[in-house]
C-alpha positions in Angstrom: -6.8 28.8 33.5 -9.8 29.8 35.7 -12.5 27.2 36.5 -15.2 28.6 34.1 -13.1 28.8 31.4 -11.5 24.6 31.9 -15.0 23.5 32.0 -16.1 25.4 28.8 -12.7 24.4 27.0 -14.0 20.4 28.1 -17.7 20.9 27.4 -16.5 21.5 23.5 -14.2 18.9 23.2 -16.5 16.7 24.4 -19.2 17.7 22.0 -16.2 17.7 19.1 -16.1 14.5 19.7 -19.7 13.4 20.3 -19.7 15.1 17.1 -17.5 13.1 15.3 -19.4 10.0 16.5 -22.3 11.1 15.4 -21.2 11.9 11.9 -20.1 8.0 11.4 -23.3 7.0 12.9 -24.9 8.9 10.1 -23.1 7.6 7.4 -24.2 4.0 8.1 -28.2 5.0 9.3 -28.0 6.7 5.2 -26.2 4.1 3.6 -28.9 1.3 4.9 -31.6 3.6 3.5 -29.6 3.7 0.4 -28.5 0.2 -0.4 -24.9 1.5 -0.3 -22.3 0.5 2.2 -21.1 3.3 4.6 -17.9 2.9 2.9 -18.8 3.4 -0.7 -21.2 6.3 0.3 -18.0 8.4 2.4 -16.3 8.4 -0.8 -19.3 9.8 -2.6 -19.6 12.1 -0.2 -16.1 13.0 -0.5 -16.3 14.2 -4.6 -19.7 15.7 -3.7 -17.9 18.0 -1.3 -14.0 18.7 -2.2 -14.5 17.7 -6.2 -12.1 15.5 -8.2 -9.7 14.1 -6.3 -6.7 11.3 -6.6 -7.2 7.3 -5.8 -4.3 8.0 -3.3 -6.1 10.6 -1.2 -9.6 8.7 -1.0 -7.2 5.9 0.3 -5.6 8.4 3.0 -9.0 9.7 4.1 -11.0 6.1 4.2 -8.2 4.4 5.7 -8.2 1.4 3.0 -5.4 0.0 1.8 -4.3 0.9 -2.3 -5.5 -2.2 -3.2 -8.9 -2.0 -1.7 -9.6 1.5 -3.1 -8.5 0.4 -6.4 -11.9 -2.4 -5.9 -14.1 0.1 -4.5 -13.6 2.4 -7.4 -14.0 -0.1 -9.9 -17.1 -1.3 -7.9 -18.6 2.3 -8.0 -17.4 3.1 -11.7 -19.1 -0.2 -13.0 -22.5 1.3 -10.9 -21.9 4.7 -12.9 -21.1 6.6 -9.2 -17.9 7.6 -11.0 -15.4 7.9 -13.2 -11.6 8.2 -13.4 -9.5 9.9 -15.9 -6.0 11.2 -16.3 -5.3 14.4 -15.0 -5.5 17.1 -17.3 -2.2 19.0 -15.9 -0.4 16.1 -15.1 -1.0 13.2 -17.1 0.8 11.1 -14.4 -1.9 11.2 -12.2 -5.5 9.8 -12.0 -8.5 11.3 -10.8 -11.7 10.5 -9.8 -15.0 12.3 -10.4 -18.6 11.6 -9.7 -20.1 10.8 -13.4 -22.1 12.9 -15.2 -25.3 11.8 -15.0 -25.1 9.3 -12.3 -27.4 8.4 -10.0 -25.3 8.9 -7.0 -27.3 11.9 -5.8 -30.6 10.6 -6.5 -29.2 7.6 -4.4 -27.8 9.8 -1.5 -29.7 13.5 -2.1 -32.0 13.5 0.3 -30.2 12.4 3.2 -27.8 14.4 2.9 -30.0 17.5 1.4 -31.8 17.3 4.7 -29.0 17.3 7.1 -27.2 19.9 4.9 -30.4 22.0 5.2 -30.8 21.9 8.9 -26.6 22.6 9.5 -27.4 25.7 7.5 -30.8 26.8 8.9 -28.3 26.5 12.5 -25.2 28.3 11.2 -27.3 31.3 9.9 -28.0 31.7 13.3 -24.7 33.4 13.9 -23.2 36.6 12.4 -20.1 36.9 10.2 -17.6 37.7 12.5 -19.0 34.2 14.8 -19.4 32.6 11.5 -15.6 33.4 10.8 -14.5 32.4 14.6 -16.7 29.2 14.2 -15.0 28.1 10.8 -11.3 29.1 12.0 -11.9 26.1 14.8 -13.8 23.5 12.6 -10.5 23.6 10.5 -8.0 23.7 12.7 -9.7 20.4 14.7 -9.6 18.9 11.6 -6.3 19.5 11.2 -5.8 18.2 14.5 -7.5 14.7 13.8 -5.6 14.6 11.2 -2.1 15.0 12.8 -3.2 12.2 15.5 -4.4 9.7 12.5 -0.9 10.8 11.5 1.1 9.6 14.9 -1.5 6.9 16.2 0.0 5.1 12.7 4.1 6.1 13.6 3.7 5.0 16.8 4.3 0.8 17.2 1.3 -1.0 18.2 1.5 -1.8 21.8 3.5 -4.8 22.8 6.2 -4.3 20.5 7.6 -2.7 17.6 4.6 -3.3 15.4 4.3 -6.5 15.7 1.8 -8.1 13.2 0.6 -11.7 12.1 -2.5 -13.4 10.3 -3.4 -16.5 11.4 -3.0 -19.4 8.5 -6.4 -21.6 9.2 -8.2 -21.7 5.7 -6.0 -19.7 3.3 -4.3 -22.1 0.2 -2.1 -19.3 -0.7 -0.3 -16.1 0.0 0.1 -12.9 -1.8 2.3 -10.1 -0.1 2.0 -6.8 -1.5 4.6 -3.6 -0.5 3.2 -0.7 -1.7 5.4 1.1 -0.7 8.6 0.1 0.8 10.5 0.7 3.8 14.4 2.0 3.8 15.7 -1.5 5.1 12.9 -4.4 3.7 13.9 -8.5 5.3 12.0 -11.1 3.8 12.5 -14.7 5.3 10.6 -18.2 5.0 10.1 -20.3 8.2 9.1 -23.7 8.2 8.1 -23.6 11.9 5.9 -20.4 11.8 2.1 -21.2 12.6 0.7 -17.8 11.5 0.5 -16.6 7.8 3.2 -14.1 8.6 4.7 -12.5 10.9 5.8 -8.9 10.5 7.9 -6.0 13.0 8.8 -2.6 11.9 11.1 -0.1 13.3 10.7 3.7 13.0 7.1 4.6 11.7 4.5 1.1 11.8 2.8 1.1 8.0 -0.9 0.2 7.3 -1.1 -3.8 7.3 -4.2 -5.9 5.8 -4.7 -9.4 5.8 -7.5 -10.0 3.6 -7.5 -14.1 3.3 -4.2 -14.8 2.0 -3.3 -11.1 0.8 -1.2 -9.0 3.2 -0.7 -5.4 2.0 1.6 -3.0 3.7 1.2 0.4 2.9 3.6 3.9 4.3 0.9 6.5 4.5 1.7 9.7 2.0 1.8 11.7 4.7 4.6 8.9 6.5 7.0 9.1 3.6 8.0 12.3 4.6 9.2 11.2 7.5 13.0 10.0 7.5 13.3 7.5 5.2 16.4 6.1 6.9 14.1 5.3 9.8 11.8 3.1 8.4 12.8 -0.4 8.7 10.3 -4.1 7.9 10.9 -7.4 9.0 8.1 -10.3 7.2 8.5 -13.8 8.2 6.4 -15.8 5.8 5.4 -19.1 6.4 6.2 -21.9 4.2 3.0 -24.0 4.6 1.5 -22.1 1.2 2.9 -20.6 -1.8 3.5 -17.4 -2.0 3.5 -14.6 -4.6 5.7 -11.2 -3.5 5.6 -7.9 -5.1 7.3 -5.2 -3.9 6.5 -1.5 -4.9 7.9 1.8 -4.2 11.7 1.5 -3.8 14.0 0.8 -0.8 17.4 1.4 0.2 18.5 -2.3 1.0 15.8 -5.2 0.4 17.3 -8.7 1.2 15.4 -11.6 0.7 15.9 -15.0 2.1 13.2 -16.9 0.6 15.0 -20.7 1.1 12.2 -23.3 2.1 9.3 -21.2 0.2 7.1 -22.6 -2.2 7.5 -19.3 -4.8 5.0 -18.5 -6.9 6.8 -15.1 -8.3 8.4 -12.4 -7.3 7.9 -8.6 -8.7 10.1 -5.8 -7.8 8.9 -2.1 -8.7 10.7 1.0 -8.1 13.9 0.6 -7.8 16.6 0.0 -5.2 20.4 1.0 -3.6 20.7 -3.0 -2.7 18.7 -6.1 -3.9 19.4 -9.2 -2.9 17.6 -12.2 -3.0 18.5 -16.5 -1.5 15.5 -17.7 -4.5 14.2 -21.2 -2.9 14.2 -24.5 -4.9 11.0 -23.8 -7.6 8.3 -26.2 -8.0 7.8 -25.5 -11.5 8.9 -22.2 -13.6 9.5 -19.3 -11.6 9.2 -15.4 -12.9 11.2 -13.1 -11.1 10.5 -9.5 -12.6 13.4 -6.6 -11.8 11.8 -3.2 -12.8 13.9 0.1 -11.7 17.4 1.4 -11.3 19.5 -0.6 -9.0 23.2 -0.1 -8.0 23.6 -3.5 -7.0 21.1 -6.9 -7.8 22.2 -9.9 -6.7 20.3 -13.2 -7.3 21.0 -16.6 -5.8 19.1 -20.0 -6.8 19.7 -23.4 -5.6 22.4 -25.7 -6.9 21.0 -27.6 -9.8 18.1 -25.5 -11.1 18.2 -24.0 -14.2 17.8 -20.1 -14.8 17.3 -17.4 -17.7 18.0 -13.6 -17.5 16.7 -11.1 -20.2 18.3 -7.8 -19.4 15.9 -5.2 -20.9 17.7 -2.3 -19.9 21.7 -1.8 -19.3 23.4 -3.2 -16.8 27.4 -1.9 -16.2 28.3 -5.5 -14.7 26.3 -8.7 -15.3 27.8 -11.6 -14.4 25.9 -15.0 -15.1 27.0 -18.4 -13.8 30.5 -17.5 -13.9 30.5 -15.3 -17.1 31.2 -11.6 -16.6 30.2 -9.0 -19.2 30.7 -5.2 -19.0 28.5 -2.3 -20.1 25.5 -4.5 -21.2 22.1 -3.8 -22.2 20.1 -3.7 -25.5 17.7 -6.5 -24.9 20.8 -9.2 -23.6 19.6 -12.3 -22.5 21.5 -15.3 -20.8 20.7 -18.5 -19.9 21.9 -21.8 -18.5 22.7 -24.9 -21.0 19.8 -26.7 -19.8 17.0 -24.8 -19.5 14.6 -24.8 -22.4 14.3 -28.9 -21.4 14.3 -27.9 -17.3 10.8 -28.2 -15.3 12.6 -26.3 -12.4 14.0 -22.5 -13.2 13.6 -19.1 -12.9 12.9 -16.8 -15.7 14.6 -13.3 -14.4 13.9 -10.3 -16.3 15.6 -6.8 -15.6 14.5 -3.4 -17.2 15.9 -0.1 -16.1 19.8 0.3 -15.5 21.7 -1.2 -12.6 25.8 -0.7 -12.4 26.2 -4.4 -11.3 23.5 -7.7 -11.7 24.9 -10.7 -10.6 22.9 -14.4 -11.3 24.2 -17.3 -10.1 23.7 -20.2 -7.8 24.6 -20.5 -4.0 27.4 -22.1 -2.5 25.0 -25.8 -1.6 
């Protein structure tokens, strides 16, 4: 590469990225002159530009978690920025549309009217064939952003394989949420821990927010791709609060060690190959919800503490408390001789089928 030509090629990266800076800067100088938060008026921006579009790809493109896209939208629906509605090919899916008669451009119009204006009165500067050139390169860097976003999140944080924590000061209680799970998912207590959690990941590194006592891990779309068998989670929560766990998505292998935790309930979406779970001795009553196929659920509670299973969907094997059934299903429920009087148990719950569910209490 000649020396003109390697300074030209840096001069427009540079201003690429200027650019990009410049853009962000934007969004925040037009969301103070519009009341909004820089946030609320990307998404905006967003329908304004590409049209409907799903809760799931918002979340992709302003890097919140599930949970936090699921307020924001509420947030801007209750303002009457948008709406959502069920797909009208797929009835699975949600989208989300500017309202009708909202007042989202009257909040954001001129801002962006005057900036679109002047981006125009530049481009028809240059004829078609520069126009074409010039648009061929503004896609393919964003492409290119996007593919970094992409690695920056498979690659483990420096110092470690993705190493997270939260510190505990101030929170009362924890709420973990997996929206979407890894291919092998640990979950142990630890009385000594002094953060909130403590979490490491092998293969790809997930989104992770702490917001007070929540902690939300989240597999980008596009990282779900990826080799499933590669993705691997660690948590370590600490026992110094209680703690309410659901797990979304489905996993390969999901063991749970949750001996020494104050449990406030545990809720497991989507199905797994192997689910197994050490349930810690209950302050109270304890749900523990089972939702999706399973080949094998095994559940282990304390010596001593009482425990009801309602099997919702079919199960080929249950085996409760020494009691073994085959090929059982049809709304079967099970439940230890003392536990309408008990102030400690677990009410289990398992819908979908599983070939083998297995209830009953450790060995001390």
């Amino acid at each position: 590469m000649d020396g003109e030509r390697e300074r030209l090629i840096g001069e427009l990266v540079r201003e690429v990225r200027q650019l990009g800076g410049l853009g962000a800067t934007f969004f925040r100088a037009a969301a103070g002159r519009t009341g909004m938060n820089a946030t609320d008026q990307q998404v905006v921006d967003i329908l304004r530009t590409t049209g409907p579009t799903t809760p799931g790809r918002l979340a992709e493109l302003t890097g919140l978690t599930t949970g936090a896209t699921a307020q924001m939208l509420g947030r801007l629906e209750r303002d009457g920025l948008v709406r959502r509605e069920r797909d009208p090919e797929d009835g699975r899916r949600v989208l989300v549309r500017l309202a009708a008669g909202g007042d989202a451009t009257a909040k954001m119009g001129p801002a962006f009217e005057s900036v679109g204006r002047a981006l125009a009165e530049t481009a028809a500067r240059y004829d078609d064939e520069q126009l074409t050139v010039l648009l061929g390169f503004v896609q393919r860097a964003g492409a290119v952003y996007g593919e970094e976003i992409d690695r920056l999140r498979a690659v483990p944080a420096a110092g470690g394989a993705g190493d997270l924590s939260a510190p505990l000061d101030g929170v009362e209680s924890g709420r973990l949420v997996f929206s979407s799970w890894a291919s092998r998912l640990r979950l142990r207590a630890d009385t000594g821990l002094d953060v909130l959690y403590r979490a490491s990941f092998t293969g790809p590194v997930p989104d992770v927010r702490a917001d007070g006592g929540t902690v939300t891990v989240r597999y980008p779309r596009r990282l779900r791709l990826f080799d499933r068998s590669q993705h691997g989670a660690e948590v370590v929560l600490s026992t110094a609060v209680p703690w309410r766990i659901e797990l979304q998505g489905g996993a390969s292998e999901v063991v749970a060690e949750l001996a020494g935790l104050d449990l406030a309930g545990l809720e497991v979406k989507g199905g797994a190959s192997s689910f197994r779970v050490d349930l810690p001795d209950p302050l109270g009553a304890v749900p523990v919800r089972i939702a999706g196929g399973a080949s094998e659920i095994r559940v282990l509670r304390p010596p001593g503490v009482a425990a009801r299973i309602r099997l919702k969907g079919w199960a080929s094997q249950l085996t409760f408390d020494g009691q073994t059934f085959g090929s059982i299903g049809s709304d079967a429920w099970l439940q230890s001789p003392d536990y309408e009087d008990a102030t400690r148990r677990y009410d289990i719950e398992v819908s979908g089928g599983a070939n083998d569910v297995t209830v009953i209490t450790s060995p001390g």
